[in-house]
C-alpha positions in Angstrom: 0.4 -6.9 -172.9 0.0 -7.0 -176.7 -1.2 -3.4 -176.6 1.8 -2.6 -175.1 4.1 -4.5 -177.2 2.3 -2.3 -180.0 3.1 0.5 -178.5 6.6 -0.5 -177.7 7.1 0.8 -181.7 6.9 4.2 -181.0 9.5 3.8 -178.4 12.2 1.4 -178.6 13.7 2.3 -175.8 11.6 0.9 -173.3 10.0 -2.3 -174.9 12.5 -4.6 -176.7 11.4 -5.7 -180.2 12.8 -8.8 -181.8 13.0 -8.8 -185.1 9.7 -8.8 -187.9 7.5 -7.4 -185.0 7.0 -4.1 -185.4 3.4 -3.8 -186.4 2.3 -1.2 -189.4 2.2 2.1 -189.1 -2.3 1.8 -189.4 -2.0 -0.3 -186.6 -0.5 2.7 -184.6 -3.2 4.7 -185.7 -5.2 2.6 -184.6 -4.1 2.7 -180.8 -4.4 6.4 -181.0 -8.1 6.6 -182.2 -9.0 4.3 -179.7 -7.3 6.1 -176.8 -8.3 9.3 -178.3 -11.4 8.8 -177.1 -10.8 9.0 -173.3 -11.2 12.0 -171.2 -7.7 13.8 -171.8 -4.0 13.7 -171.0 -4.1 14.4 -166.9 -7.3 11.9 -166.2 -5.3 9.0 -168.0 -3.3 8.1 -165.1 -6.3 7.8 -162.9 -8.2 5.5 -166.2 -7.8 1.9 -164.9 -6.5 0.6 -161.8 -4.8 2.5 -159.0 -4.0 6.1 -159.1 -0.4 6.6 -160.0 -0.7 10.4 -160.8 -0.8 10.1 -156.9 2.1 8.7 -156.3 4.1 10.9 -158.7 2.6 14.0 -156.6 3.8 12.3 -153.0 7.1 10.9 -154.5 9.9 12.8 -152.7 12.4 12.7 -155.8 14.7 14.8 -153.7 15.1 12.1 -150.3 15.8 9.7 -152.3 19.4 10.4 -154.7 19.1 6.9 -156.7 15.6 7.3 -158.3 15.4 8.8 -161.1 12.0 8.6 -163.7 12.0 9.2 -167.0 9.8 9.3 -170.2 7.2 11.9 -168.7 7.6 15.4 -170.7 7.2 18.7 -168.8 4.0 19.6 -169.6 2.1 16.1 -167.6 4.5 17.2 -164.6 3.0 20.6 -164.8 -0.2 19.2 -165.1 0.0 17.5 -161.7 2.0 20.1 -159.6 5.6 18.8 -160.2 8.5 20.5 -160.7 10.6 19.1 -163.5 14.0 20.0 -161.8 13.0 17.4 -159.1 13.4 14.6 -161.5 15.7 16.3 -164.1 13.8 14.6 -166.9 14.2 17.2 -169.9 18.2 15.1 -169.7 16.8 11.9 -169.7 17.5 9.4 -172.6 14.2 7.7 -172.7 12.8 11.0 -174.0 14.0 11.0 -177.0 10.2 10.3 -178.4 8.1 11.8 -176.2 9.9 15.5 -176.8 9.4 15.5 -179.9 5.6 14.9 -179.5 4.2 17.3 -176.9 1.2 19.1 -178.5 -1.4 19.1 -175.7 -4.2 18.1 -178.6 -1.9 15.0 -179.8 -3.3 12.0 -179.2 0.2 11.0 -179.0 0.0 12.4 -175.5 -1.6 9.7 -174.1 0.4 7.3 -175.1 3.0 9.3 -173.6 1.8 8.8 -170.6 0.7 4.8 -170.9 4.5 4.8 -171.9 6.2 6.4 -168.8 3.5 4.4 -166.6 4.8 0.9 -167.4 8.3 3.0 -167.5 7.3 3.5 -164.0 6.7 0.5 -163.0 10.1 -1.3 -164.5 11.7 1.8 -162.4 9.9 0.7 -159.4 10.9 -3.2 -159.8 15.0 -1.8 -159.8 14.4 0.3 -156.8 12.7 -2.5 -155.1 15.9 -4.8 -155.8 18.2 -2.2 -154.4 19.3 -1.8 -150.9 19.0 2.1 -151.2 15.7 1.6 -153.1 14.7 -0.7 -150.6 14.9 1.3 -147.6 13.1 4.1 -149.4 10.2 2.1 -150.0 10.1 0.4 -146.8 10.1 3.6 -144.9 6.9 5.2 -147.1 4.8 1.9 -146.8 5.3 2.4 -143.2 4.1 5.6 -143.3 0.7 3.8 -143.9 -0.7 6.0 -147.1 -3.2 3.3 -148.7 -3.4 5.3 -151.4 0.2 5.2 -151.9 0.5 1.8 -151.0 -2.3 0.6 -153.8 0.2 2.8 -156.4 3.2 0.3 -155.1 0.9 -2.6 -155.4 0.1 -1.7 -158.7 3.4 -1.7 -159.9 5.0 -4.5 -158.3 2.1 -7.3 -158.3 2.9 -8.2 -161.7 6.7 -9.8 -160.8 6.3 -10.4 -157.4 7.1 -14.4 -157.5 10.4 -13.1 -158.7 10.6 -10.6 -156.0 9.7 -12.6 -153.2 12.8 -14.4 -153.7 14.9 -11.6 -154.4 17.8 -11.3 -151.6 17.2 -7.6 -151.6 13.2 -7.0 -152.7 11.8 -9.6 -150.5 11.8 -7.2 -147.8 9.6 -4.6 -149.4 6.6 -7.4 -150.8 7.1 -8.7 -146.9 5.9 -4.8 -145.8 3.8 -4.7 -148.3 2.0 -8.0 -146.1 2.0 -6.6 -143.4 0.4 -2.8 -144.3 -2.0 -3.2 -147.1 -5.9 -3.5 -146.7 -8.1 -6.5 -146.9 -8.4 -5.4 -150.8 -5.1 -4.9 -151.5 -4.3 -8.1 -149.9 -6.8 -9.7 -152.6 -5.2 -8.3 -155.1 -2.0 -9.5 -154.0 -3.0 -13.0 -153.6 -4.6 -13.2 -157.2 -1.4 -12.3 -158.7 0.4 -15.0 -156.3 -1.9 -18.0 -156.5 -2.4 -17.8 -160.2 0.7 -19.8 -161.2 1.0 -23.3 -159.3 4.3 -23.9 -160.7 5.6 -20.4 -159.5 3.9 -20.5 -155.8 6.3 -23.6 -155.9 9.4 -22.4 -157.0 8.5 -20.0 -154.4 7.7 -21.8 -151.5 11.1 -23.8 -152.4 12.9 -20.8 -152.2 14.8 -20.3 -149.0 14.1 -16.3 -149.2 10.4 -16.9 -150.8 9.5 -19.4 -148.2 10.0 -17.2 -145.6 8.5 -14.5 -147.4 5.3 -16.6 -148.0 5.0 -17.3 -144.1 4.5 -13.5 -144.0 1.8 -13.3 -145.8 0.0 -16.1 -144.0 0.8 -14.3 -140.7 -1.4 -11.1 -142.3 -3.8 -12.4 -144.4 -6.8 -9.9 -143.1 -10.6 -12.2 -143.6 -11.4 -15.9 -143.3 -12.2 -16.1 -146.8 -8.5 -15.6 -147.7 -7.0 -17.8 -145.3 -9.7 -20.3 -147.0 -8.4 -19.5 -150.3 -5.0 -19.6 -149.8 -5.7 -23.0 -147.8 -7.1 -24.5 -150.5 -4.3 -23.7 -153.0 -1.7 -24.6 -151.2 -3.4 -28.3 -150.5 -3.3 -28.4 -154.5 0.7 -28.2 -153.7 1.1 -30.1 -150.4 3.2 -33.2 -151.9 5.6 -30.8 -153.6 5.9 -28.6 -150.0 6.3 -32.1 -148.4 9.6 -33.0 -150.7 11.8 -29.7 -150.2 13.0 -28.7 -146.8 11.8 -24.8 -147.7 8.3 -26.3 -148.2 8.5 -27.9 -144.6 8.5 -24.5 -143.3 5.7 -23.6 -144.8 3.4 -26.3 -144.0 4.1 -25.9 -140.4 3.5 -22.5 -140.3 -0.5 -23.2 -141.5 0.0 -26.2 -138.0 1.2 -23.8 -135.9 -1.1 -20.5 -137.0 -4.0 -21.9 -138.3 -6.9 -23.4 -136.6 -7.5 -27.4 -137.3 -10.2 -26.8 -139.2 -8.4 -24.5 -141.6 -5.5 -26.8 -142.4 -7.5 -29.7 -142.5 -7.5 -29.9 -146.1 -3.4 -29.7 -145.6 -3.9 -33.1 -143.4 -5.8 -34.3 -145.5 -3.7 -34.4 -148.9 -0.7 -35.5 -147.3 -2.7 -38.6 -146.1 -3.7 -39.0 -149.6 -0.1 -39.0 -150.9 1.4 -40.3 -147.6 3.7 -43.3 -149.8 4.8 -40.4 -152.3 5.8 -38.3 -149.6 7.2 -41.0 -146.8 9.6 -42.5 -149.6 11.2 -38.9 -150.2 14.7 -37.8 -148.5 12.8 -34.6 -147.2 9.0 -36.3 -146.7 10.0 -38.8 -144.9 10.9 -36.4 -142.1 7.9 -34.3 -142.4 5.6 -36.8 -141.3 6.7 -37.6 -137.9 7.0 -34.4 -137.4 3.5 -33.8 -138.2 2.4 -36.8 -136.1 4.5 -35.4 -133.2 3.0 -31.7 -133.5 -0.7 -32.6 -133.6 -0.6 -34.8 -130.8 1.1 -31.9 -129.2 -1.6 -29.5 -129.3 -4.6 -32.0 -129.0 -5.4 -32.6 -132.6 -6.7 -35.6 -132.2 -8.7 -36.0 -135.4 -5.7 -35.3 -137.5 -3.4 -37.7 -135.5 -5.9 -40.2 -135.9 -5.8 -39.8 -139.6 -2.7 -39.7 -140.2 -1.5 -42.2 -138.4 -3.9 -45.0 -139.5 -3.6 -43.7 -143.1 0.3 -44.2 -143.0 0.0 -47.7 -141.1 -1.7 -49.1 -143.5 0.7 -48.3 -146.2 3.2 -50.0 -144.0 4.2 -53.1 -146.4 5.5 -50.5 -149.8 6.8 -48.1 -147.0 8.8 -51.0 -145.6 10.2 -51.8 -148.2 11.8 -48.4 -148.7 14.8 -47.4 -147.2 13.1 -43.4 -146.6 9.4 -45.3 -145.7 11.1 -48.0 -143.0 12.4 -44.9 -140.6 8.0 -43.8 -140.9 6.9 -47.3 -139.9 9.8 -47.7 -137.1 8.7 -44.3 -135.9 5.0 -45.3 -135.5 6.2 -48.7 -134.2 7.9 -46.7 -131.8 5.1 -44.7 -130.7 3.7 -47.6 -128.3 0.6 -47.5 -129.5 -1.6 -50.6 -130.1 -3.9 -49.6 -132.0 -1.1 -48.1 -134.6 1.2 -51.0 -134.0 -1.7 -53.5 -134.6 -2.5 -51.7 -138.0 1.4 -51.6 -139.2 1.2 -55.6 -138.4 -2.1 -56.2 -140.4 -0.5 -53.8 -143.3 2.4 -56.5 -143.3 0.8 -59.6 -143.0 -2.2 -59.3 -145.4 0.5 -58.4 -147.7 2.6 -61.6 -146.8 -0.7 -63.9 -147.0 -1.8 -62.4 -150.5 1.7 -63.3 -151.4 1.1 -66.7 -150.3 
């Protein structure tokens, strides 16, 4: 990113400045010593990352009215078998730079093209969040082109907590799920997971939630499932207190094998008088309790239960808690009643 807020001096246009930080003209010459040095102005696309001189070639400008990219002169279409009239670029404002530095031996060149390929990818963010753009994308991930899915990917991983909850883009990062490999999926999920307090204001999110019980419907090897398990244990207490999050949780109880979501159990336990004295915890946990006896998971009811008994005095007391210990009360249980009753009276004897 600070090469590219570097570079943004050459072309305003694209790259906000704010004020003091344009760096020195050296430093510019700098950038273009360095870059001179790769292999030339058509292998630059194809430098790092995913191949986006690919999806140029397969993008069909003409299906598709609303797009329109910029910032990419004539002579790098030629170079990879576009027609220029498809795109109508030459009209384009964000040229204004570029035109006026088109010798093929320019070093300039390159950064012509570093230019229109993060261009490219702000283009491809606005299409996403469009309902014509939308459609447009949907239909080619569907089509099932991993190479032009990877170019997609490429452009949209870097905002795709934002997208997720987008009420338009959400629907393109949900096909994205559901079509990409194994390795795009991991590339995906080290975008996602590396924010905690963004996979929360996702998962929160009554778009985003839904959006993140997608991916956990596709993710394509165990290790990611025990990756994604892991994280999202780091984040169970703050799933626990928003009803969004309560979707999510269940969707690892009803999808996932016990032994996956066992860490899940586990750290609501953990937190049980945190979440169990929430407006929204306090309803997850029976809920819980109710669903694993369901199924036959008798390891986690046993856990959970007995963990949340014995915090029956300070849940009690609570006005959130109390509805927790009357539903375990409730349950007929002796075992579980006898625990809520030793909770209470050791309390009352220490007391005493």
């Amino acid at each position: 990113m600070e090469q590219l807020h570097s570079l943004s001096y050459f072309a305003p246009c694209l790259l906000p400045l704010s004020a003091g930080s344009r760096p020195k003209p050296t430093e510019g010459v700098r950038i273009f010593n360095s870059l001179s040095t790769m292999k030339g102005d058509g292998d630059f696309l194809f430098s790092s990352g995913y191949d986006f001189g690919y999806l140029v070639r397969n993008w069909n400008f003409r299906g598709h009215s609303g797009l329109s990219f910029g910032a990419l002169p004539a002579k790098h279409l030629n170079s990879l078998s576009l027609s220029t009239s498809s795109c109508n670029l030459a009209n384009h404002p964000d040229n204004y730079f570029l035109h006026n530095n088109t010798s093929s031996s320019s070093p300039l060149s390159l950064i012509h093209l570093q230019l229109w390929r993060e261009h490219m990818r702000a283009r491809m963010n606005v299409e996403a969040m469009s309902s014509d753009g939308r459609r447009f994308l949907e239909k080619k991930l569907e089509a099932g082109d991993h190479k032009f899915i990877g170019a997609i990917i490429d452009a949209l991983k870097h905002d795709i907590h934002d997208l997720m909850v987008h009420q338009v883009a959400n629907f393109v990062i949900r096909k994205l799920f559901e079509v990409c490999t194994e390795e795009q999926m991991s590339e995906l999920l080290v975008m996602l997971l590396s924010s905690i307090s963004k996979l929360v204001y996702v998962c929160s999110d009554s778009l985003g939630a839904q959006v993140v019980q997608t991916l956990l419907s596709n993710l394509k090897s165990w290790k990611q499932v025990l990756t994604v398990v892991f994280v999202f244990s780091q984040i169970t207490v703050h799933l626990a207190k928003n009803p969004y999050g309560h979707t999510v949780i269940m969707h690892f109880l009803e999808h996932f094998h016990f032994q996956e979501y066992k860490l899940l159990i586990e750290a609501l336990g953990k937190n049980s008088v945190d979440i169990c004295t929430n407006k929204y915890g306090c309803s997850l946990i029976p809920k819980i309790i109710f669903y694993v006896d369901a199924v036959g998971d008798f390891s986690s009811w046993t856990f959970l239960t007995s963990t949340v008994a014995r915090q029956a005095f300070p849940l009690n007391e609570n006005k959130y808690g109390n509805h927790v210990i009357q539903y375990l009360v409730e349950l007929g249980i002796s075992d579980v009643t006898g625990a809520v009753i030793d909770s209470l009276l050791e309390r009352f004897v220490s007391k005493n």
